[in-house]
N, C-alpha and C positions, 0 to 999 in steps of 0.2 A: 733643064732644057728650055731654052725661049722659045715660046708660041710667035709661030709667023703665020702673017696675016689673017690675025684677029683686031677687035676692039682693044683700046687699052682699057687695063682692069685694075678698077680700084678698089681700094678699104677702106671705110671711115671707121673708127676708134668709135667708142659710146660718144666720146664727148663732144666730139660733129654732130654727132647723131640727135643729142639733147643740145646745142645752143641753138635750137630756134626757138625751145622751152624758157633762154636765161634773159635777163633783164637786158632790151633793146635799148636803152635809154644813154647806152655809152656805144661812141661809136666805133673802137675795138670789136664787138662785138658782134653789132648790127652790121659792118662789113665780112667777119667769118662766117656771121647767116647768109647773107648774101651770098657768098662765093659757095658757102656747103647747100643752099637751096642751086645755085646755078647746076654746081656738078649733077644735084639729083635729077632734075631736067633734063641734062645729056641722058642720064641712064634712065629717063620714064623714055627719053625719044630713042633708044637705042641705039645710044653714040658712042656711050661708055659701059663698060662692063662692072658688075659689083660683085664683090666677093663676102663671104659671111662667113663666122668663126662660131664655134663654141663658144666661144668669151664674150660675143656681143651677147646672144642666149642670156647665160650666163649674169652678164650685167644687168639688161634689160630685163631677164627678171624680176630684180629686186628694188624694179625702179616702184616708188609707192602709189605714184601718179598711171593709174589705170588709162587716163588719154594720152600720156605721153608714151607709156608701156604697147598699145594697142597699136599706136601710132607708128614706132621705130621697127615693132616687127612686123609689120606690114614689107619693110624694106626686104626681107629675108625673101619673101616670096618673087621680086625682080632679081635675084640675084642669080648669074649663073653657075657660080661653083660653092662650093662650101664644105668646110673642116671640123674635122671633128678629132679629139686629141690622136697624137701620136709620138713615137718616138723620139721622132726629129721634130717634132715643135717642143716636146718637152726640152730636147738638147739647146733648143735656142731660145728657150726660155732662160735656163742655166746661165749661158752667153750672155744673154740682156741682163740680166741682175747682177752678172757678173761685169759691165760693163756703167751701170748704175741706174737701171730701168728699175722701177715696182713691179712683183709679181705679175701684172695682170697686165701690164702695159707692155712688158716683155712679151706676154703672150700675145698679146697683140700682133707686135710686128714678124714673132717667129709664124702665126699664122699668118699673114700677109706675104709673110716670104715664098713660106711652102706653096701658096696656090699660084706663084708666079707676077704679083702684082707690079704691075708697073710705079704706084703710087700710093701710097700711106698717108692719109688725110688723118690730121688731128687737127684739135684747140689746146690742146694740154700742156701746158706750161712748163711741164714736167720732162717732158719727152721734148718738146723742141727744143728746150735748154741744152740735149743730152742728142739734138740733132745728127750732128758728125758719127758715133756710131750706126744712123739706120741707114747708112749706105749699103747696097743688098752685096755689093762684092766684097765689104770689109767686117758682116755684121758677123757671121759665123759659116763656118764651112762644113756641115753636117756631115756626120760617120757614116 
């Protein structure tokens, strides 16, 4: 069910989350920090809405940089909704790997979906190659 008249609400993937950590020195780069620092900006002013997974958790645990780690969860706390496994995010995890996503990246977007997100923010090479399935009307149709 689409939420009316709210903020639009977004998801960044870990790997938005860590390129303002990766080497600025190419300008690939230093332009997706740019535009994933702008976004966070909307959402410090209250423009945009952020959404948080298990899977950010999850990843950003294991990150081994204690400032970069300290740093990303920081985000969880602006956030207004947040997931925690279920059913239907495992089913659309199935769907994305069954589509050609990695485990966790699949998880991604099935939790993005389930909170309603208007927007899927990555850097991952992986997933925007595999673009055309994260369309929310054609990714999976849950039980």
């Amino acid at each position: 069910m689409k939420r009316l008249h709210e903020k639009i609400r977004v998801y960044l993937d870990n790997c938005c989350f860590n390129r303002p950590f990766d080497d600025q020195n190419f300008l690939k780069i230093r332009l997706e920090t740019e535009a994933k620092l702008f976004v966070q900006s909307l959402i410090r002013a209250g423009q945009v809405s952020l959404a948080w997974s298990y899977v950010l958790d999850y990843e950003n645990s294991a990150n081994p940089c204690d400032e970069r780690r300290l740093e990303i969860q920081r985000w969880k706390d602006l956030s207004v909704c947040q997931i925690e496994e279920t059913p239907n995010v495992l089913e659309g995890m199935r769907d994305g790997i069954a589509k050609g996503l990695g485990p966790l990246d699949a998880l991604h977007v099935a939790c993005a979906y389930e909170m309603d997100c208007d927007n899927f923010l990555t850097v991952d090479k992986g997933v925007l190659k595999k673009g055309e399935i994260l369309f929310w009307d054609s990714y999976y149709q849950p039980g």
